[in-house]
C-alpha positions as CSV (number, residue, x, y, z in Angstrom):
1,X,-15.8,-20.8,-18.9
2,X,-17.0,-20.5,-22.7
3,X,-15.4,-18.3,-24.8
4,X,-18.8,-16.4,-25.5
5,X,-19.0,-14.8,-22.3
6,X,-16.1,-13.7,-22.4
7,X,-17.0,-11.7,-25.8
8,X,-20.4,-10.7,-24.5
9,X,-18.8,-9.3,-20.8
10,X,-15.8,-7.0,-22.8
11,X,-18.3,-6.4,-25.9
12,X,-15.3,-7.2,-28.3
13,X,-15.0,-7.7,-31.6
14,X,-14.5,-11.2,-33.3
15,X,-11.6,-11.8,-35.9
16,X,-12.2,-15.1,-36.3
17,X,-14.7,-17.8,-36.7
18,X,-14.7,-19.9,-33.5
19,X,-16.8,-22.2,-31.7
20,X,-19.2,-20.1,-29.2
21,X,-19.2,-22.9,-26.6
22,X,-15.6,-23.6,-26.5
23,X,-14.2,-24.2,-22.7
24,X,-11.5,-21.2,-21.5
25,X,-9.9,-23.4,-18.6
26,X,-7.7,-20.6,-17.7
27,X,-6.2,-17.0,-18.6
28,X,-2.1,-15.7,-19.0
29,X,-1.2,-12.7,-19.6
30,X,2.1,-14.4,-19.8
31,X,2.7,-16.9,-22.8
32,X,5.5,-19.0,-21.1
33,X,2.5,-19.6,-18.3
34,X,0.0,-20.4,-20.8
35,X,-1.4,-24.1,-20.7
36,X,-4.2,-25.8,-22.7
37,X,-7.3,-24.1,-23.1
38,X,-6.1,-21.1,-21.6
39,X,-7.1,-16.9,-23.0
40,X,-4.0,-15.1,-23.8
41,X,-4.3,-11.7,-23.2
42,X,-2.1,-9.3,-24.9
43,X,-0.8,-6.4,-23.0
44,X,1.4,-3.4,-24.2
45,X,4.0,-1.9,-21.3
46,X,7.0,0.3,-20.7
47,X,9.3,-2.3,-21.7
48,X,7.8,-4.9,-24.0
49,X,4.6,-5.3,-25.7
50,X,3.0,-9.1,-25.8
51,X,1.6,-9.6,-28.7
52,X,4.9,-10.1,-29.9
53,X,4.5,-13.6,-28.1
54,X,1.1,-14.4,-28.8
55,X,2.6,-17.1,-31.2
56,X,4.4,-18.7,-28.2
57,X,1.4,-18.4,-26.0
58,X,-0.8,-20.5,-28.5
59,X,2.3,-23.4,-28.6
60,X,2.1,-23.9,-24.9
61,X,-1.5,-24.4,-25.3
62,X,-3.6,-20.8,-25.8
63,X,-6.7,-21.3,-27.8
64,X,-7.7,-18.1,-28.4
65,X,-6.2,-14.6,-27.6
66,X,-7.6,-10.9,-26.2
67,X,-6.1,-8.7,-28.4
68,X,-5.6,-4.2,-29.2
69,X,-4.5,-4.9,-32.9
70,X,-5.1,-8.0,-35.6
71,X,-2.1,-10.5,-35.0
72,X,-1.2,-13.2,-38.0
73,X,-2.3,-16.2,-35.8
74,X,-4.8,-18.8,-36.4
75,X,-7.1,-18.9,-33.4
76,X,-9.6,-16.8,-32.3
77,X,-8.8,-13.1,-31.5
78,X,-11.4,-10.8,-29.2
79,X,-10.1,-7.0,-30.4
80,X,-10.5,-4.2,-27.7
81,X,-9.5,-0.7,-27.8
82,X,-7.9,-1.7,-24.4
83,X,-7.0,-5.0,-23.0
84,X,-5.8,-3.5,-19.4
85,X,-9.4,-2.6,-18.8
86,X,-10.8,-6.1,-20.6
87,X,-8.1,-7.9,-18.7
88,X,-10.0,-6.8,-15.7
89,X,-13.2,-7.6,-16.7
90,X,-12.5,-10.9,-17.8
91,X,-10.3,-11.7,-14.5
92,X,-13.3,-10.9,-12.4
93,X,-16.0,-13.1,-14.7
94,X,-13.8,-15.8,-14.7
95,X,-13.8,-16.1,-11.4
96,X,-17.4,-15.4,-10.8
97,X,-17.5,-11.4,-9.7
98,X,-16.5,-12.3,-6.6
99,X,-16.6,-8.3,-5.4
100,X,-20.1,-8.4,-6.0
101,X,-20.7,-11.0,-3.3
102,X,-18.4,-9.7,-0.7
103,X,-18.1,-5.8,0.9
104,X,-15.2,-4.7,-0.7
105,X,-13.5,-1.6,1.0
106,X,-10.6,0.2,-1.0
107,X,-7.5,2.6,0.5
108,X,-5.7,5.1,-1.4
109,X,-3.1,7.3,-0.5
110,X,0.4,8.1,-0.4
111,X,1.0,6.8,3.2
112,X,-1.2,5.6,5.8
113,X,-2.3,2.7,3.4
114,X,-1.4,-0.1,5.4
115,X,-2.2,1.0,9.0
116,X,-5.9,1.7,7.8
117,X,-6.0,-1.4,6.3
118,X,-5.1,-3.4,9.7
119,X,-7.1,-0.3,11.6
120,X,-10.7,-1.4,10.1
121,X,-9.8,-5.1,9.9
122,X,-9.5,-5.1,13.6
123,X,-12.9,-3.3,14.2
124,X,-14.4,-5.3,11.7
125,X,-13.5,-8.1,13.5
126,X,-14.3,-6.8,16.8
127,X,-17.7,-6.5,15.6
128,X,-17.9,-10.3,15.4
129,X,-17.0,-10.1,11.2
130,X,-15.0,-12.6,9.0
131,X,-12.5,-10.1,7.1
132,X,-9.7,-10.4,4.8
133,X,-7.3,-8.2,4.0
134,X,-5.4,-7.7,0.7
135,X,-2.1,-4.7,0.5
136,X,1.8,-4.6,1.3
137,X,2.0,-7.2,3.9
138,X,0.4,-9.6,2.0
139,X,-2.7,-11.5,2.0
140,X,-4.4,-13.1,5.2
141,X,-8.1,-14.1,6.2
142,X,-9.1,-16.9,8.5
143,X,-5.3,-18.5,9.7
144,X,-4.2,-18.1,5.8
145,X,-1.5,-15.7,5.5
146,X,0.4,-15.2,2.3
147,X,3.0,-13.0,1.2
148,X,2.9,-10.4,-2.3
149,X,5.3,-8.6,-4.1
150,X,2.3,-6.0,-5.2
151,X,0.3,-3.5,-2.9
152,X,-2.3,-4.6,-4.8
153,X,-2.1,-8.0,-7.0
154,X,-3.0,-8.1,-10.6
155,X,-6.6,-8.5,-11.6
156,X,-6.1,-12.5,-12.4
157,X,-4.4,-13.4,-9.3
158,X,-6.6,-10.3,-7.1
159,X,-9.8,-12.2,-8.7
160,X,-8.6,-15.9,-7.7
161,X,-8.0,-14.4,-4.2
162,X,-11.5,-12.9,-3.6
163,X,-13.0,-15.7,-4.9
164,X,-11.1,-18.0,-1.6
165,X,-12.1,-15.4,0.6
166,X,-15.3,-15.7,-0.6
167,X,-15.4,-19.6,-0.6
168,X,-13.9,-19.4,2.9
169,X,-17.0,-17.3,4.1
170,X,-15.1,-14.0,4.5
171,X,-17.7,-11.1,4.6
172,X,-15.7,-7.8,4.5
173,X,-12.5,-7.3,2.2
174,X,-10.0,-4.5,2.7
175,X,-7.4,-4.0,0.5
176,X,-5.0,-1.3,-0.7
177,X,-5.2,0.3,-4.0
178,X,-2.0,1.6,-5.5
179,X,-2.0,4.3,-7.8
180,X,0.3,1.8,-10.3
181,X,-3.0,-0.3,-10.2
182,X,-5.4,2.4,-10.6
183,X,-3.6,3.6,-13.7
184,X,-3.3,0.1,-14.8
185,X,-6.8,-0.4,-14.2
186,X,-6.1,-3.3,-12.3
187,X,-9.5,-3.0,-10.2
188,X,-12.0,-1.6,-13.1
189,X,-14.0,-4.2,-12.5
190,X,-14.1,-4.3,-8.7
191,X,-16.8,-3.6,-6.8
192,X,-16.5,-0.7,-4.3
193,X,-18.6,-0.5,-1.4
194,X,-16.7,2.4,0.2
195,X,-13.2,4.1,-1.0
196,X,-10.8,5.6,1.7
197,X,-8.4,8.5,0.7
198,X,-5.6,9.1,3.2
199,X,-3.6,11.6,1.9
200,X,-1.3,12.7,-1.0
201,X,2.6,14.2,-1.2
202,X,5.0,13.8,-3.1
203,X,5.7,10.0,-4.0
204,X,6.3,8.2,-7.6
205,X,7.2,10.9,-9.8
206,X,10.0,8.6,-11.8
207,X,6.6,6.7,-12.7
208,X,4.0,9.9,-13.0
209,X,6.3,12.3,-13.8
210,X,4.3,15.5,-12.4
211,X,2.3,15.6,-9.1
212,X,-1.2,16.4,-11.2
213,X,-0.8,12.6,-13.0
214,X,-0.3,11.2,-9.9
215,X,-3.5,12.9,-8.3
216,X,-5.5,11.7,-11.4
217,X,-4.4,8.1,-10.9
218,X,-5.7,8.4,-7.5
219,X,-8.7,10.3,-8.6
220,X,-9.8,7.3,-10.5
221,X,-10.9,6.2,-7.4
222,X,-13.5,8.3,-6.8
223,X,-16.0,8.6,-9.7
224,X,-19.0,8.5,-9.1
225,X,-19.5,5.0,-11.0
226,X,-16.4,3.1,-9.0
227,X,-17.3,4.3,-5.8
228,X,-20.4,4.4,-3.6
229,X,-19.3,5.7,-0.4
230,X,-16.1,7.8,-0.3
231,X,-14.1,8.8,2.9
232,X,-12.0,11.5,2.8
233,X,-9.4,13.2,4.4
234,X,-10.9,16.9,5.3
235,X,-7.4,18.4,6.1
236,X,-5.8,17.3,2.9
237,X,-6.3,19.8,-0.3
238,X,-6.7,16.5,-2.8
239,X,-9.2,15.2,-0.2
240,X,-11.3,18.1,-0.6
241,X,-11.1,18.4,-4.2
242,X,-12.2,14.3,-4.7
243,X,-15.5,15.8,-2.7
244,X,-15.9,19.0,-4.5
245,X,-16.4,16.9,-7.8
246,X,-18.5,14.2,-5.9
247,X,-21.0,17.3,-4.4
248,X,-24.6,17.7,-6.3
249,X,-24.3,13.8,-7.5
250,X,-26.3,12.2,-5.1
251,X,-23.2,9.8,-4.3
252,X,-22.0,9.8,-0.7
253,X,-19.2,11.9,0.6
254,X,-18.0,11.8,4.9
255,X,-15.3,13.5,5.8
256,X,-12.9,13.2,8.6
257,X,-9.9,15.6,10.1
258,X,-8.6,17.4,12.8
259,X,-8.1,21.0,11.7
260,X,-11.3,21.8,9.4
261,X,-14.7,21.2,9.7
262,X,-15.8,17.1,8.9
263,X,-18.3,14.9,9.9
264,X,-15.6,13.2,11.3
265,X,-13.3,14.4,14.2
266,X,-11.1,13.7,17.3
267,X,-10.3,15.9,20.1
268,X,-6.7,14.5,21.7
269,X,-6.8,14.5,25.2
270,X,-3.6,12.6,25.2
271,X,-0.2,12.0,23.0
272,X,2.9,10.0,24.5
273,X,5.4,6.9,22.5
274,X,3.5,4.5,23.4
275,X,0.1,6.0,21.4
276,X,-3.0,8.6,22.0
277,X,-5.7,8.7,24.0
278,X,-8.8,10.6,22.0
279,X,-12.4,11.7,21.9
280,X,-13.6,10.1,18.6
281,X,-16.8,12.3,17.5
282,X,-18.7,10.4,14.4
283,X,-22.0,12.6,13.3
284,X,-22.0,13.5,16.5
285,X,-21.6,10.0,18.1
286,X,-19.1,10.0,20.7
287,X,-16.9,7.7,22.2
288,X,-13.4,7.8,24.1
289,X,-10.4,5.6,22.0
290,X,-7.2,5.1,23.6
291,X,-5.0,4.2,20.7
292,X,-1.7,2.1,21.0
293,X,0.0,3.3,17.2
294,X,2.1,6.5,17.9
295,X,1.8,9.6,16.7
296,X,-0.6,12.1,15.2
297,X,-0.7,10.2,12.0
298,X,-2.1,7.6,13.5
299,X,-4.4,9.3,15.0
300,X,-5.3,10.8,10.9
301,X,-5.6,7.1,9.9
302,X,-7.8,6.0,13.5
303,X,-10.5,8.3,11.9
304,X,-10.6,7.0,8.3
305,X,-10.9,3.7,9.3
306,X,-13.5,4.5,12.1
307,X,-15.4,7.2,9.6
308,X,-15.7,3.8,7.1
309,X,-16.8,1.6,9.5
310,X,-19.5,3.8,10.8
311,X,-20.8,4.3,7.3
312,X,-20.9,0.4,7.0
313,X,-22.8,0.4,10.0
314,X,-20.7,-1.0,12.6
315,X,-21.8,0.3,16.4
316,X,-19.5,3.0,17.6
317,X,-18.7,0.8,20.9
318,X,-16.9,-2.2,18.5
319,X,-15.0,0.8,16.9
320,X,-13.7,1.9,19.9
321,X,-12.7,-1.8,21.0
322,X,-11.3,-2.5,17.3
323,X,-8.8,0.4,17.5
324,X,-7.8,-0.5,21.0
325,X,-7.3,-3.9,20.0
326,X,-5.1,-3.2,17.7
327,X,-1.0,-3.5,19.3
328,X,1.0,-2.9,16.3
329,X,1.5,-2.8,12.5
330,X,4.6,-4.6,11.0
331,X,6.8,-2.0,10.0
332,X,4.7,1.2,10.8
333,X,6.6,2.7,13.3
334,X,6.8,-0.3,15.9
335,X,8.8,-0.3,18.1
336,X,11.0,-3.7,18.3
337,X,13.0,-3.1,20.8
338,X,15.7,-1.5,23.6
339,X,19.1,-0.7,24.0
340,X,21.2,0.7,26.2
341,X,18.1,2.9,28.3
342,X,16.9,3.7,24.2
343,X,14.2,3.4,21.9
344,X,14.6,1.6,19.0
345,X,11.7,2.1,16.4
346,X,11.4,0.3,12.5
347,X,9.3,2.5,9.9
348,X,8.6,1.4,6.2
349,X,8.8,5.8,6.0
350,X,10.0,6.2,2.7
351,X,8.8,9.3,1.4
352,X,9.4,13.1,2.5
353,X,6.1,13.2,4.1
354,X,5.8,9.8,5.6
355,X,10.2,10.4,7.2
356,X,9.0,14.0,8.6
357,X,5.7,12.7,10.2
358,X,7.5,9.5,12.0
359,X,10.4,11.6,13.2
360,X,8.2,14.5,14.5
361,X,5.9,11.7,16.2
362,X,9.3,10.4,18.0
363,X,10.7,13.9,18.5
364,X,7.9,15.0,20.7
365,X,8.4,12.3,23.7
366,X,12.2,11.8,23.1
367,X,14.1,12.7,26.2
368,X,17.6,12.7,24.8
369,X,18.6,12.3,20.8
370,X,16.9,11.3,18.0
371,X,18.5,9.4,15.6
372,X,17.7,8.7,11.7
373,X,19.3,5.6,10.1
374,X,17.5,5.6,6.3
375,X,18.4,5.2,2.5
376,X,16.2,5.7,-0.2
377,X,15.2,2.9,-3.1
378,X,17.4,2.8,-6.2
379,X,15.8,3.4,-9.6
380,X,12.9,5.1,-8.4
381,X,11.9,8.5,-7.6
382,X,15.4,10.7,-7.5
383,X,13.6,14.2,-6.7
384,X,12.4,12.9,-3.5
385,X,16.0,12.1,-1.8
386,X,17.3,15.4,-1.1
387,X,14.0,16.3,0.5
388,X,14.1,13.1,2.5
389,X,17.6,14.1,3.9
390,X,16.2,18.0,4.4
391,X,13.4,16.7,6.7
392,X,15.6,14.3,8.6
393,X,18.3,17.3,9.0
394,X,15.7,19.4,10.6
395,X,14.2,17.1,12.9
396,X,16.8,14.7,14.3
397,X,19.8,15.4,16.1
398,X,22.2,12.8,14.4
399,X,21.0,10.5,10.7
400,X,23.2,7.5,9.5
401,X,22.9,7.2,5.8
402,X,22.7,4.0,4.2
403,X,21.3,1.4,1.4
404,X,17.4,1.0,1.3
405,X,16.7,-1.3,-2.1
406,X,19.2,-0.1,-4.3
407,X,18.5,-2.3,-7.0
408,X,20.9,-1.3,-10.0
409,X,22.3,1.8,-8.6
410,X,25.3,2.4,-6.9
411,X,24.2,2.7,-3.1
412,X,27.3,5.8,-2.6
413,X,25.0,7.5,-5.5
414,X,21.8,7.4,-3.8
415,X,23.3,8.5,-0.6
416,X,25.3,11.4,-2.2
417,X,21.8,12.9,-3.5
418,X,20.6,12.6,0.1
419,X,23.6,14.5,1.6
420,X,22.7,17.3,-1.0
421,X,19.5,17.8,0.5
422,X,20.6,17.1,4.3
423,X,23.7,19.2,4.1
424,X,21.5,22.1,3.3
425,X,20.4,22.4,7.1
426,X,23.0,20.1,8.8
427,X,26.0,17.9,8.9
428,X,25.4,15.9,11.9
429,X,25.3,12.7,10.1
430,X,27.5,9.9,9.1
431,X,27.3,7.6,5.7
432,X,28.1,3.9,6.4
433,X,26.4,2.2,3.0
434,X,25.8,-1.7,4.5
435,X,22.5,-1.6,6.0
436,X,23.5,-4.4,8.8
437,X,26.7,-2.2,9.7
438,X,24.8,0.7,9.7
439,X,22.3,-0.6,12.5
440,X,25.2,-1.6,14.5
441,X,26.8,1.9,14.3
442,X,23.5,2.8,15.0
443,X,23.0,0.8,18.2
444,X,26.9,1.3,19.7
445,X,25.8,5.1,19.4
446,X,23.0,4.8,21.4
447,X,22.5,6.4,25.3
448,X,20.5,6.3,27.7
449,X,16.5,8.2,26.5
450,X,17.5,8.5,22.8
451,X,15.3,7.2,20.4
452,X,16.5,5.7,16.7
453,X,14.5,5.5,13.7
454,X,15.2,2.7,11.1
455,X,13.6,4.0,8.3
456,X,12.4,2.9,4.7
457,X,12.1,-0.7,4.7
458,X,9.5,-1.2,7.6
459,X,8.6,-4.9,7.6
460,X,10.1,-5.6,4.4
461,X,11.7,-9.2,4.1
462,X,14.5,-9.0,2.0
463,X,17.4,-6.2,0.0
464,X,17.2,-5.8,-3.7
465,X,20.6,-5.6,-5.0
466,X,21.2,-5.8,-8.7
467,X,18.2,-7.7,-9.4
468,X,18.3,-10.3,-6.5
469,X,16.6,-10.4,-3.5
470,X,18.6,-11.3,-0.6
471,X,16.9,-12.2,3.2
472,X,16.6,-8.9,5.2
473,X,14.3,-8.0,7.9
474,X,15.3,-4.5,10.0
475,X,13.7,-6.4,13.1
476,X,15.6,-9.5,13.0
477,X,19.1,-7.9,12.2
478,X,17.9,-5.8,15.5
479,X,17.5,-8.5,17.5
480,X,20.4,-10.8,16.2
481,X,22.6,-7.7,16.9
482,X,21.3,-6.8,20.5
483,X,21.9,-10.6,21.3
484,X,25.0,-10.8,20.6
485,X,26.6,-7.4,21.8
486,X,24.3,-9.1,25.3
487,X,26.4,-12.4,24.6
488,X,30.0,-10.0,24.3
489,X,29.1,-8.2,27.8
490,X,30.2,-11.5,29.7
């Protein structure tokens, strides 16, 4: 790409005399990755700042550099008041605006993310469309599937992975949309055709500090310039305030819920483990969904994915099928397994909201106890882990505290804030600190109709422990354990 429209797309300045037509074969926001002909662009964060290493960047090959400030180098510097937002202008040129070809589809929220995500890809793909889909799980359209460390990727390597889906033939995009990268501007430059809110509690406060930043991160969402469509949540007070600012614009607003009016609603005719069977009304277009996800939640995230895909103008009878089609999401309260006559249930739960909501869902259909096993992640948000152990204390009968991801903290000092909160309302819990140990207390404690929650990790494939990552899946240690305690039986 030539170095001029790069200029003319982020309308920066120009520091230095350069050669309009000269080739940008690729762009680093990281000097050691930078190669020849590649666009270094300078970024300021928490910890470092790079252009401190925009020398380095132009040895390994940089040949010209996006800058905030004039740096004493000796190619060609681009100055912009802000090189987050340039970043993700110049990510998305580069690769050819690849949003602007495909029907792009964003999630918000503090839970309910994921299950969306896989909700509308199914009924998207019911009604005979390619579809890829972009969040926590990773990345997968066609028979490519690809793990990612980021909900959503940053705008370089999001870019590069529309453009594939694009190239593939892929039609509809769904992806999830942190609000890390909406404060980061990762997706400025995106191209919305409809933004789903799901909810908001308490979540990321070590990052945001108060709950009124994090809402504004997530409110970048839904100006009227980003988004086109928006779909909220009707029973959610942040929901209804994204559409009080949206009203008398001319920009389109649905809402769905179950306890105030929306244009969207369900009436539940039935609830059980196993899922929900409901009348799902859209605008007054009717249809009877028998869902396989349990719990009302689910049912909360059923009607934002079918609200969106109504406004994209798929037939009511393939959003029926699509939710109906769909068995499980990794991680979101699936259940992987039995013991003993019990239930055994992995959630990636790991806020208040998101541990009270799975636990109620189970507490409703479980014959004998229900049993928490959860930790909470080291070196992020402290206020939440007290509240965490509160809502498990008041809604099962019997928690095992243990590690989540306790990265650099001491896994007894995580679970010691959790007791402060659970011992509040109960002391029917036990604190065993090695996650594998933990689920084998947790299955040897098991009778006959309980149910156990293992919560917090969900799908997640590995435990961060000062700074490594070592192999951990909930499921498989599940498995491996029940197989063997099988084996011991003869």
């Amino acid at each position: 790409m030539r170095l001029s429209k790069i200029v003319e797309r982020v309308k920066g300045e120009v520091l230095a005399d350069f050669e309009w037509e000269r080739e940008i074969s690729s762009l680093s926001v990281d000097s050691r990755t930078c190669g020849k002909g590649s666009l270094f662009i300078c970024l300021r964060g928490n910890v470092t700042d790079s252009h401190l290493y925009a020398s380095e960047a132009i040895k390994n090959g940089a040949v010209a550099v996006l800058t905030e400030r004039k740096l004493a180098v000796e190619v060609p510097q681009i100055l912009v008041q802000d090189t987050r937002w340039a970043l993700s202008c110049v990510a998305a040129l580069f690769y050819g605006d690849p949003s602007k070809k495909l029907k792009v589809i964003a999630i918000t929220g503090t839970n309910g993310k994921t299950t969306v995500s896989y909700m509308l890809s199914s009924i998207l793909q019911a009604a005979g469309k390619k579809v890829g889909v972009i969040g926590t799980l990773g990345v997968r359209y066609g028979r490519t599937e690809m793990s990612s460390t980021l909900t959503t990727p940053d705008p370089i390597e999001l870019n590069k992975k529309l453009a594939e889906m694009l190239l593939y033939g892929t039609e509809y995009v769904v992806m999830e949309v942190s609000a890390h990268a909406l404060y980061y501007k990762k997706t400025d430059c995106i191209d919305f055709t409809a933004c789903i809110f799901t909810n908001l509690t308490q979540d990321h406060l070590d990052f945001f500090e108060t709950m009124e930043r994090y809402k504004n991160a997530k409110r970048r969402l839904f100006l009227g310039e980003v988004c086109k469509i928006a779909v909220l949540n009707g029973d959610d007070g942040t929901g209804r305030s994204f559409g009080k600012e949206r009203d008398g614009a001319g920009i389109k607003t649905v809402f769905y819920g179950l306890n105030t009016p929306s244009d969207a609603f369900a009436i539940i005719t039935d609830e059980g483990l196993k899922g929900s069977s409901f009348m799902l009304n859209l605008n007054d277009q009717l249809c009877r969904v028998r869902l396989n996800l349990t719990g009302r939640h689910n049912v909360y995230n059923a009607l934002a994915a079918a609200t969106c895909a109504r406004e994209l103008g798929i037939e009511i009878f393939d959003i029926a099928n699509g939710l109906e089609l769909l068995k499980e999401v990794k991680g979101r309260l699936q259940a992987v397994g039995q013991y003993q006559g019990a239930e055994i249930y992995v959630d990636f739960a790991h806020t208040p909201d998101g541990l009270q909501k799975s636990l109620t869902a189970l507490r409703q259909y479980c014959k004998g106890r229900l049993i928490c096993l959860f930790g909470c992640g080291g070196n992020r948000d402290k206020s939440k882990r007290a509240v965490m152990g509160e809502a498990a204390a008041k809604t099962a009968d019997f928690s095992i505290l243990t590690s989540d991801n306790p990265r650099y903290e001491d896994p007894l000092d995580i679970i010691s804030e959790i007791e402060r909160g659970y011992r509040r309302f109960s002391v029917r819990y036990v604190v065993v600190p090695d996650r594998k140990r933990a689920i084998d207390y947790g299955l040897d404690y098991l009778k006959k109709d309980d149910v156990l929650l293992i919560a917090g990790k969900g799908g997640e494939e590995y435990q961060e422990i000062m700074g490594i990552k070592y192999p951990f899946n909930d499921q498989d240690i599940i498995e491996k354990l029940i197989k063997r305690k099988g084996e011991s039986d003869f």
